[in-house]
C-alpha positions in Angstrom: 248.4 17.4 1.7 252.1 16.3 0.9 254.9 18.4 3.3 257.6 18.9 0.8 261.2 17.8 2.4 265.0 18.2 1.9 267.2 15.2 2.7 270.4 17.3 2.8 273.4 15.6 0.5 275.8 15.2 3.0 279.5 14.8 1.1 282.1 17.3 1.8 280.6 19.8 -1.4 278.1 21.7 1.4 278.0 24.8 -1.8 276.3 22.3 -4.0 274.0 20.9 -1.4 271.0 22.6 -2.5 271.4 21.2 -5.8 272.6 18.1 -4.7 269.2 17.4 -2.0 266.8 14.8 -2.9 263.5 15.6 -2.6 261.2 13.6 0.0 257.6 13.8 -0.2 255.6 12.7 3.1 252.1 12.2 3.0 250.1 11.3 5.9 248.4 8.2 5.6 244.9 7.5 7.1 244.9 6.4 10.8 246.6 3.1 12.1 249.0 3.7 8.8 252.9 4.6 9.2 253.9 7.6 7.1 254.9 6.9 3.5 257.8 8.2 2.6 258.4 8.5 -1.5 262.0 9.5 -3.2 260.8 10.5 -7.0 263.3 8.7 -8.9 263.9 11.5 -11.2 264.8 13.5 -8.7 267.5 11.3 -7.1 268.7 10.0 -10.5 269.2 13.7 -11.2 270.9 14.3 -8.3 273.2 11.5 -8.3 274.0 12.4 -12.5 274.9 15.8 -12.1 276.8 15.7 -8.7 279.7 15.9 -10.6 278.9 18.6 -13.2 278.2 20.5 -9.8 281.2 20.3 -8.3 282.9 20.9 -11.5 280.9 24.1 -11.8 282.1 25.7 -8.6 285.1 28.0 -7.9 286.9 25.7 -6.4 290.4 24.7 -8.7 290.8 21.3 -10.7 294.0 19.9 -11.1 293.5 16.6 -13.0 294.6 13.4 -15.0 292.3 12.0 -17.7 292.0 8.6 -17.3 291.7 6.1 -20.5 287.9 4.6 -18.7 286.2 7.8 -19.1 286.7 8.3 -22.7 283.0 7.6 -24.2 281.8 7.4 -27.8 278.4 9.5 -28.6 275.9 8.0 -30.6 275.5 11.6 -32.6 279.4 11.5 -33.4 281.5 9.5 -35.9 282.7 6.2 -33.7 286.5 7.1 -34.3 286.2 9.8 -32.0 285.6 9.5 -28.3 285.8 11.9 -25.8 285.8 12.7 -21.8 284.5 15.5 -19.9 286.9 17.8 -18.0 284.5 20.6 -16.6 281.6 21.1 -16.7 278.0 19.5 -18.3 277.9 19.1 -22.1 274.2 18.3 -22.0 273.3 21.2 -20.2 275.7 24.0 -20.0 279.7 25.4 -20.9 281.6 22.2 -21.2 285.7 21.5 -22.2 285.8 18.5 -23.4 288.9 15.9 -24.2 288.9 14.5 -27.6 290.7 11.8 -29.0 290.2 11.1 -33.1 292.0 7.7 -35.3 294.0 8.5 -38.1 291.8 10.2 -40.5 289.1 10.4 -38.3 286.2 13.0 -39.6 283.5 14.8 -38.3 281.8 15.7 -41.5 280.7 19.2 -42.2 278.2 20.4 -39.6 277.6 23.7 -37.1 276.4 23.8 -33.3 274.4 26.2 -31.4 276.6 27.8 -29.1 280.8 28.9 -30.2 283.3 26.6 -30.5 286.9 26.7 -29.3 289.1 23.8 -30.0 292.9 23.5 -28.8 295.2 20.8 -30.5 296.9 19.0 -27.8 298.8 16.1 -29.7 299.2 15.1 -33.6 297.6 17.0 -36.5 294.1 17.9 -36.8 292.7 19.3 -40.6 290.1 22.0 -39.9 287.8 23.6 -42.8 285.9 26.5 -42.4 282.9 27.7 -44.8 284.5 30.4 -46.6 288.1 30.0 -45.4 291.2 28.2 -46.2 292.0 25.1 -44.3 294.3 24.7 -41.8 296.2 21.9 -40.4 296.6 22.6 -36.5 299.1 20.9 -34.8 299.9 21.0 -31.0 298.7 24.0 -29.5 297.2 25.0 -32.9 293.7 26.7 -32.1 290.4 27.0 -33.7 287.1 28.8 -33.0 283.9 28.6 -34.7 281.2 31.3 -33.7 277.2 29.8 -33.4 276.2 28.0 -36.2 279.0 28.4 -38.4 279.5 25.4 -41.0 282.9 23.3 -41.0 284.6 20.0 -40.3 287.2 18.5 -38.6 289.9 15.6 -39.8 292.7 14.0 -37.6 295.8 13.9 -40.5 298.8 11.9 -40.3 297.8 9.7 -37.3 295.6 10.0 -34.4 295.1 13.5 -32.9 293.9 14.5 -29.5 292.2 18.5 -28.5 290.5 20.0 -26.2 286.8 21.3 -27.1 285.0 24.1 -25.4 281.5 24.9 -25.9 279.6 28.2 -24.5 277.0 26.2 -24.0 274.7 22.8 -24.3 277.1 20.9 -26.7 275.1 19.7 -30.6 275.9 18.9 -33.1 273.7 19.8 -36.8 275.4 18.0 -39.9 275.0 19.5 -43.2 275.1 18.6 -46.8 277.2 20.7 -49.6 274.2 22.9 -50.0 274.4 23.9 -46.2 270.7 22.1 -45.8 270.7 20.3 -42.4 270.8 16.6 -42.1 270.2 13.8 -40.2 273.2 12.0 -38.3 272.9 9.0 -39.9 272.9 10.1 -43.1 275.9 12.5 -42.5 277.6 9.6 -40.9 276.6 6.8 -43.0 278.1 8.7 -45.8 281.1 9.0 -44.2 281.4 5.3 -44.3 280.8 5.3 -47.8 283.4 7.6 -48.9 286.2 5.8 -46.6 
């Protein structure tokens, strides 16, 4: 019978050491044997990925720099954009994310699951809401955008940076000009067209 084990994470974060613990399965072999020790990868790779969303995610303050290595493009976003997480796990929770957009960067109409709230931190950023007029944000311009509500963003007039916070896993569903839901690709690859 396997004796479940906690290999305690041993870094200076003893709040998220719980979290943080691989688990270690022992299993008593038959005699003349050693003990077998197995690490699940999952487990570890788990551990080791969202160690800093962790950390993040406790009350402890942050007081940081972005640096230019941990902006990333996402494959379900147009390439012009890339972006770096400041707090917390987009994947999995709340997130505030940094954005950074080209000049005339788009993300073409499309809703997520949980609200919205973007902050313009440098240039000019064009945002269209279903049913409201557009508005071109410019440094600490702001925009929110409850569950599932349809619109689209465009960096105007050169590139544009923003903050983006999400109340939960961060999606993204792109929609046609009937509303209907559509695949990335085709949202995206359309986008290419029309530039």
């Amino acid at each position: 019978m396997p004796q479940l084990a906690i290999a305690p994470f041993t870094d200076s974060g003893r709040e998220a050491s719980a979290l943080l613990s691989a688990v270690v399965y022992r299993q008593r072999r038959y005699a003349n044997q050693e003990d077998v020790m197995r690490i699940p990868c999952g487990v570890v790779l788990l551990s080791l990925m969202t160690a800093p969303a962790v950390a993040q995610q406790t009350d402890k303050p942050v007081a940081q720099n972005t640096s230019p290595s941990q902006f990333q493009k996402n494959p379900g976003l147009p390439d012009c954009l890339t972006l770096a997480v400041e707090r917390g796990d987009p994947s999995n929770g709340p997130s505030i994310l940094l954005v950074k957009g080209t000049n005339g960067c788009s993300a073409p109409w499309h809703f997520h699951s949980p609200n919205e709230q973007l902050m313009m931190v440098s240039g000019t950023g064009r945002v269209e809401m279903k049913g409201e007029p557009a508005v071109n944000l410019h440094s600490g311009g702001f925009a929110y955008a409850p569950v599932k509500h349809v619109h689209q963003f465009t960096c105007v007039g050169g590139p544009c940076s923003f903050f983006l916070h999400s109340d939960g896993p961060f999606d993204i569903h792109y929609v046609d000009q009937n509303g209907g839901e559509i695949p990335a690709e085709q949202a995206l690859h359309r986008q290419h067209k029309a530039s």
